[in-house]
N, C-alpha and C positions, 0 to 999 in steps of 0.2 A: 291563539293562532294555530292553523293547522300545521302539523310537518309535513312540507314535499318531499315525495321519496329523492332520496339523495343518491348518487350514481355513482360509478367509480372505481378507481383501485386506492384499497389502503391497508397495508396488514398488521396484524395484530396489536404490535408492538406500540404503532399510533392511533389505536381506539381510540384514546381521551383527545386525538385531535378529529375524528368523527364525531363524538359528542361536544365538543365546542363548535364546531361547526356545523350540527343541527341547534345549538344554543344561539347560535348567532338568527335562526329565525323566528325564535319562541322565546328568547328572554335575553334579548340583546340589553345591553349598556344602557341607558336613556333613551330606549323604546326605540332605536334603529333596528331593529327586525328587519330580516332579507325582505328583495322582492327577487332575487334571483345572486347566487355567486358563485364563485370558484377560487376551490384553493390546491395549488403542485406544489410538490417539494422534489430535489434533486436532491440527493447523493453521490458523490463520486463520477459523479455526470449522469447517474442513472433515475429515472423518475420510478418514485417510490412511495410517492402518492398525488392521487389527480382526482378531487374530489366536487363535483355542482349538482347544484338542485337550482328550484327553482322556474320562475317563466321570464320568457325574453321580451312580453311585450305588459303594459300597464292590465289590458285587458283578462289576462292569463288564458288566452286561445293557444299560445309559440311555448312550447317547454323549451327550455335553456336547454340547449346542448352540446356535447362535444365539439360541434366547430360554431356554433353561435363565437361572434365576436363583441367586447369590449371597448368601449371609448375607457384609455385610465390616463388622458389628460397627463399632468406631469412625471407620471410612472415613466411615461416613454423616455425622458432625459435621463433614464439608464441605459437606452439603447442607442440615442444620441452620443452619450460618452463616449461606448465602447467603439463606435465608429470614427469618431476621434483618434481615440488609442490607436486603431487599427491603422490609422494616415502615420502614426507615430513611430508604428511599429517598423511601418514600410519605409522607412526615412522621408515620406513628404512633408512635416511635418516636425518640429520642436517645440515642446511645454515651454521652453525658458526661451527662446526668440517672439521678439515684437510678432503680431499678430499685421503690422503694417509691411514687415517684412516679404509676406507673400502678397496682400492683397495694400496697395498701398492708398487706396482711396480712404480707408477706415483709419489711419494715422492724421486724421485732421483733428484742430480742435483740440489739441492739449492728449491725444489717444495715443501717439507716435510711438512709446514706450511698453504700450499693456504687451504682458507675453500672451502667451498662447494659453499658458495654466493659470494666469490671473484673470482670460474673459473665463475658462469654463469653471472656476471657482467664482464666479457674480462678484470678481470685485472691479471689472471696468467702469462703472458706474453711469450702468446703460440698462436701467430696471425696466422702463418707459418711456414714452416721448413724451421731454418736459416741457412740450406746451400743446394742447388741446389737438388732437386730429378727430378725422373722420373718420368711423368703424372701419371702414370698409376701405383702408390703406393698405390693411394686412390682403388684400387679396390680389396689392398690387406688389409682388415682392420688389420689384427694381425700385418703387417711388418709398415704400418704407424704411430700404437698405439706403438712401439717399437722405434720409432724412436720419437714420441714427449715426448715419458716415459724419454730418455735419453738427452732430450735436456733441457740443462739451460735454464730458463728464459730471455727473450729479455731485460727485464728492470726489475725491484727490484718489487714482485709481492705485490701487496696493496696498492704500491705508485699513479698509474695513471691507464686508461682503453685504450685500445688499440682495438677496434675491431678484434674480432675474426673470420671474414668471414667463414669458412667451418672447420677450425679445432676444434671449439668448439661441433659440430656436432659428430664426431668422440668421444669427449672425454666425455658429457656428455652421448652418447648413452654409450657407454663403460662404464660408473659409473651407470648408470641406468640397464644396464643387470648384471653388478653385483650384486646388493641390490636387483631389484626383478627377475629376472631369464629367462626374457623375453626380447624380441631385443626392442625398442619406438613403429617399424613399428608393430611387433605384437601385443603389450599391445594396440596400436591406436585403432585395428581391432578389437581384443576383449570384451575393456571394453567401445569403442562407437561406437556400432554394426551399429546405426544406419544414420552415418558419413559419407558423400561420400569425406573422408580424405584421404591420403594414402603418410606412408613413405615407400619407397618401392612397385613399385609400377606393380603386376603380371602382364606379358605380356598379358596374355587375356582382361586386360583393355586396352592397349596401345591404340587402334582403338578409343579410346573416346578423348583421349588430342587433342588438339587445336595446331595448332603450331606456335611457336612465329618467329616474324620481331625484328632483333637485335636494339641495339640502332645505330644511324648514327653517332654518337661520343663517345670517352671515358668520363668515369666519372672525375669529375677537385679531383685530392687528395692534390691538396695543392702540397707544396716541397715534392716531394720524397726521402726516407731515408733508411735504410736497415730494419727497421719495417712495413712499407708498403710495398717495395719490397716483404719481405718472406707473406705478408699478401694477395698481389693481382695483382702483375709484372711479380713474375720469372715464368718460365717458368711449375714448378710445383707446383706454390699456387692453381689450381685448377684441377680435375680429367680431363683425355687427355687418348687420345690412343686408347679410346675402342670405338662405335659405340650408337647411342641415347639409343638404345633398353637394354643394361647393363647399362648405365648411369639413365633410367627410373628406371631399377628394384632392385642398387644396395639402402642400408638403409644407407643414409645418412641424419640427422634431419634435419640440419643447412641449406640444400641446394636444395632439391631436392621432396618438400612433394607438391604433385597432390592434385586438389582439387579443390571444388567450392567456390565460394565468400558465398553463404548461409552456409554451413555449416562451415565453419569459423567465420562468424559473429556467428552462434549459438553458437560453441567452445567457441570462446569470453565472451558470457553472462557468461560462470564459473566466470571469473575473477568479473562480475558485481558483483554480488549476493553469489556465490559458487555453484549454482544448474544447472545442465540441464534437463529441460522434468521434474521439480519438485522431482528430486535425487539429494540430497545434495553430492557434487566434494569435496568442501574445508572447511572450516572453516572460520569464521571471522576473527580469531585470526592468523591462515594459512595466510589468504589472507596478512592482515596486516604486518607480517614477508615478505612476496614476493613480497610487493607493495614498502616497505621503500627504501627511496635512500640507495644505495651501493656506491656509487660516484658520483661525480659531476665534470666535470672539462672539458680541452681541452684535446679529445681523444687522443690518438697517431697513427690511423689508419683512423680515419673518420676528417675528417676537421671541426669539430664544437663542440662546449660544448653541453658535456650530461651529464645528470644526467639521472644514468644507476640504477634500480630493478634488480634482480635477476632476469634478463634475457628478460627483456622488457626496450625499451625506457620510460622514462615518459617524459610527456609534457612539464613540468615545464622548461620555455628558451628557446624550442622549436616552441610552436607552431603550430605545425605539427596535432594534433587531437585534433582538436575542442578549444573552448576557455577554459576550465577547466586544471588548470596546473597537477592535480591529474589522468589526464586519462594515461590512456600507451600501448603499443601495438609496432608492430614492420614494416619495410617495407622492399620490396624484389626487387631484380636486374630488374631493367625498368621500377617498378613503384607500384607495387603493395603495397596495406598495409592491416593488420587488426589491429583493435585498439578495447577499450573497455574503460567507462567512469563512472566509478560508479556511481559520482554527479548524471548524468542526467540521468543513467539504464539504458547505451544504450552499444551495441556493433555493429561494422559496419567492412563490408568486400570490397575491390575491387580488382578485375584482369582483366587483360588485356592482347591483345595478343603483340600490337604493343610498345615496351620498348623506353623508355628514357633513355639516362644518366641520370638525377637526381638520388643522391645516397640516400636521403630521402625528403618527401615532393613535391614530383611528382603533375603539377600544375594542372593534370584532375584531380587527387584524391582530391584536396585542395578546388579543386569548387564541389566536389560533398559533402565532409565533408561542407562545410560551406552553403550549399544547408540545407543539413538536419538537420542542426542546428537553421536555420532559421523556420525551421518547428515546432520545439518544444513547 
């Protein structure tokens, strides 16, 4: 396979993360070869490498470019979190109060008691709706929020974590326009003007996304069970029916947030420090509360032990970013991830166009993280 010229800033000292990332189009892992990617790293809030090649469309007419945007799928439920945080920070908002507290229609059904850090750690046991809908409920948010308001609990909620693929999206945006009065996608816009982020994402940018090569195989979930089924099987665990162009524009956090690897990696620095661009986001004591484990265990929806934050994976048993077991961050459908590592001040972004099955731990991402680590 040919190398595309690779664009960018990267200096010196992470060369070897340059040649892993032309490695990643010429002698990837089990033959996932780019069709197009991008990899930032932040330091100290400062970006210190921002590297793509590649083309944006299957045909190779669009080179990938600096503002070319990304679908990275569950990556954005880093971005989701921190706008959480951010309700938390401002007092609208407690991890440790019922979740029914503010929004009382979602305390039905046995729900009354989940906190607020038990929905965004996936243990309300609300993965999917466990009985059959139709695709195309997700594009009606009041009848799907109405329909997971009334559904029991999959399993006894506080006991285990169950990944929440796309319904957590639904439920935290819905608790977040409650307390502050804004959809995630507008507050995103708003209050980081300067973000080429996007939940929800105006047709007049559509012309900038890149388009993604599915995976060649399904993701392995272990034994399948009626918790995974409603989580990522039946027929309407995820949005169907409508065409890309409503699928782009509709605000769904958890699945659907456009964007580039840089300005993800900057997002990320919040978690490092609290600041972005020297504007203090969080708090120490914020961050501290949203960094602690919530759980630890074998999921009921993802095939591995995690120990689950308030809505980030951490490292710890993982593995997965970096060798520090305190970093955390999250990864999205094909490969993508953003992570953030306080220990070493770093935050790093990657996406890509052509997906894998791996459901976390994508092994081009794994040699670019352990590239840049070697750099420090």
């Amino acid at each position: 396979m040919t190398l595309p010229d690779i664009h960018g800033l990267c200096p010196p000292r992470f060369a070897a993360l340059k040649d892993a990332f032309a490695a990643n189009f010429t002698d990837a892992p089990e033959g996932l070869n780019e069709q197009a990617a991008r990899v930032s790293v932040c330091i100290g809030g400062e970006v210190v490498v921002d590297l793509w090649a590649g083309w944006a469309d299957a045909a190779k007419t669009v080179p990938y470019g600096e503002t070319t945007l990304t679908p990275v799928f569950s990556t954005g439920k880093a971005v989701m979190m921190l706008l959480i945080a951010i309700c938390v920070e401002r007092g609208l908002l407690d991890y440790e109060r019922p979740v029914a507290s503010y929004w009382p229609a979602f305390g039905q059904a046995g729900k009354d008691r989940i906190t607020v850090g038990q929905m965004m750690s996936h243990q309300a046991g609300l993965p999917g709706f466990s009985e059959s809908v139709d695709p195309a409920i997700w594009f009606d948010r009041t009848a799907a929020l109405a329909r997971l308001c009334e559904q029991p609990p999959m399993w006894e909620p506080g006991t285990e974590s169950g990944y929440h693929p796309i319904t957590i999206g639904l439920l935290a945006g819905e608790l977040f326009r409650i307390v502050d009065g804004r959809s995630m996608g507008t507050a995103l816009r708003e209050d980081f003007p300067g973000l080429d982020l996007w939940i929800g994402l105006p047709e007049a940018e559509h012309g900038r996304v890149a388009q993604m090569r599915k995976p060649a195989a399904a993701p392995d979930l272990g034994m399948i069970d009626a918790v995974k089924r409603a989580a990522f099987l039946d027929s309407g665990s995820a949005p169907g029916g409508r065409g890309s162009a409503e699928w782009r524009t509709m605000e769904l956090p958890s699945a659907n947030l456009h964007g580039t690897a840089r300005d993800l990696a900057r997002i990320m620095g919040v978690v490092v420090d609290g600041t972005l661009e020297g504007r203090t986001v969080l708090s120490p004591g914020l961050r501290t509360g949203m960094l602690r484990e919530r759980i630890h265990g074998r999921d009921r929806v993802l095939p591995f032990d995690i120990s689950w934050a308030a809505g980030l994976m951490r490292n710890e048993g993982l593995h997965i970013f970096g060798p520090n077991p305190n970093a955390v961050g999250h990864c999205g459908w094909g490969g993508s991830c953003a992570f953030a590592d306080p220990e070493a001040g770093l935050s790093m972004a990657y996406v890509m166009t052509r997906q894998s099955p791996y459901l976390i731990g994508d092994p081009r991402a794994q040699r670019l993280i352990g590239a840049v680590y070697g750099g420090l």
